[in-house]
Every structure is written in C-alpha cells, then in structure tokens.
N, C-alpha and C positions, 0 to 999 in steps of 0.2 A: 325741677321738681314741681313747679306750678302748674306745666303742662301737663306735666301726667298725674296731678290731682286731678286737675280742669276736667281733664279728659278722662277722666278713671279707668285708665289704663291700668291693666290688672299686670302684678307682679308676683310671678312665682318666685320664693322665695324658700330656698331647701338650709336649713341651717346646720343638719350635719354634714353635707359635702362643704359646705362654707366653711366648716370647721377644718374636718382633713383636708381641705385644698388650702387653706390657714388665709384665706380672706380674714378672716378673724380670729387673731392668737387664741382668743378662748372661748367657748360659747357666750360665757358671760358678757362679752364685751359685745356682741349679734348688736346690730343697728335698727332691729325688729321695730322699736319700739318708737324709734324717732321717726321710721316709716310712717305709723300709724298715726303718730300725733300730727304731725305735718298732712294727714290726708290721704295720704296714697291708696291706692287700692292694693295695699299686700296681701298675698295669700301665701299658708304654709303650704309646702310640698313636699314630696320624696325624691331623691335621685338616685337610682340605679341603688335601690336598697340593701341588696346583697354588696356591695364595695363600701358603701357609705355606713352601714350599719343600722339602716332601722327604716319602715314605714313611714306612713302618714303620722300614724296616732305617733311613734317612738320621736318622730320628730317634734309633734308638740309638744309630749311631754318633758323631756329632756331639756328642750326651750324654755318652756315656763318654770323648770326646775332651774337653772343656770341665771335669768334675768329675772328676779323677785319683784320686782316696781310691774311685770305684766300683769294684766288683773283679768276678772272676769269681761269686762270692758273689752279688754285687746281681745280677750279668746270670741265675743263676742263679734265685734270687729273682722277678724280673720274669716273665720266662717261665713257671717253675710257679705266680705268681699269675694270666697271664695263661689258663692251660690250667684252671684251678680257677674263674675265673672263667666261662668262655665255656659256649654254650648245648649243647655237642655232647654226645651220647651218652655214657652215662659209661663206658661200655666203652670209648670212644675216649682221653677223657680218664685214666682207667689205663693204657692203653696210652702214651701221647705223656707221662705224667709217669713211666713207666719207662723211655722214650728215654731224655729229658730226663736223669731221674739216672744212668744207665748213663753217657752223652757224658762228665756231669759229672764223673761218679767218674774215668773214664779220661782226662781233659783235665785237668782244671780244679780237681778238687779240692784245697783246701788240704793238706798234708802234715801 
C-alpha cells in the first residue's frame, strides 16, 4: 500500500459490482474509506452498469449512503484523484482541479 501511495497509482474502484460480486458482504462494510485515509489514489467507478445496476453518480451515491463516517472530504478526495488520474490534457486537468477546489472551498469545506 505504500507503493501505490508513493506512486499514486490510481485505483478504480466500482463498489456495486464489489457488492454483487460479494467482495464485500454489504456496501456498508466497502473499504473506500480506509483507501483514502491510508493515501491511495482511489477513484469511484462504474462497471458494466446495466448488470451491476447503476452509473457513475448511482455508484456514489449509494456509497456515501451505505458508509456514513465518508464526508465531503472523501467525496472531495475521489474526484481530484479521479481528475489526477485520467488521460486528459493537463491544461484541462488544472482547470477542472481549480473547479473542483473552488465548489470545495465555497460548499464543502471543513471550518
């Protein structure tokens, strides 16, 4: 796990196939969370939506319904690992991780 802090090796991470594949007897129990605190570079994902039952967004929602201790923090986390991970232009990705922390700072940030 240190190396792929180290390394920010990105981790797609689909927690309702995790679920119907029974990785994890119940959502609630998803290891999401120890991912993030430990460093990792997780990111939510979809898989194969139509079998697994739900999107992007249905995956996070459902997540953060199921594991209450996620905060804005983690949702905040998720997203700029997911924008730090992806293939796009990095102009783009500066741009979309100053959204990102702008939304943050004005919504969501801790006091």
């Amino acid at each position: 796990m240190r190396r792929l802090a180290q390394d920010r090796v990105a981790l797609t991470v689909c927690p309702l196939s995790n679920e119907k594949l029974c990785v994890f007897p119940d959502l609630a129990d998803h290891n999401i969370q120890v991912l993030l605190d430990a460093g990792l570079a997780a990111t939510v994902n979809s898989d194969d939506p139509a079998y697994f039952g739900g999107y992007l967004n249905t995956n996070f929602v459902r997540l953060f319904a199921a594991v209450p201790t996620l905060t804005a923090v983690h949702a905040y986390q998720l997203a700029s690992n997911s924008i730090a991970a992806s293939f796009a232009p990095e102009a783009d990705r500066q741009r979309w991780e100053g959204q990102l922390r702008e939304c943050f700072e004005r919504f969501a940030a801790p006091a």
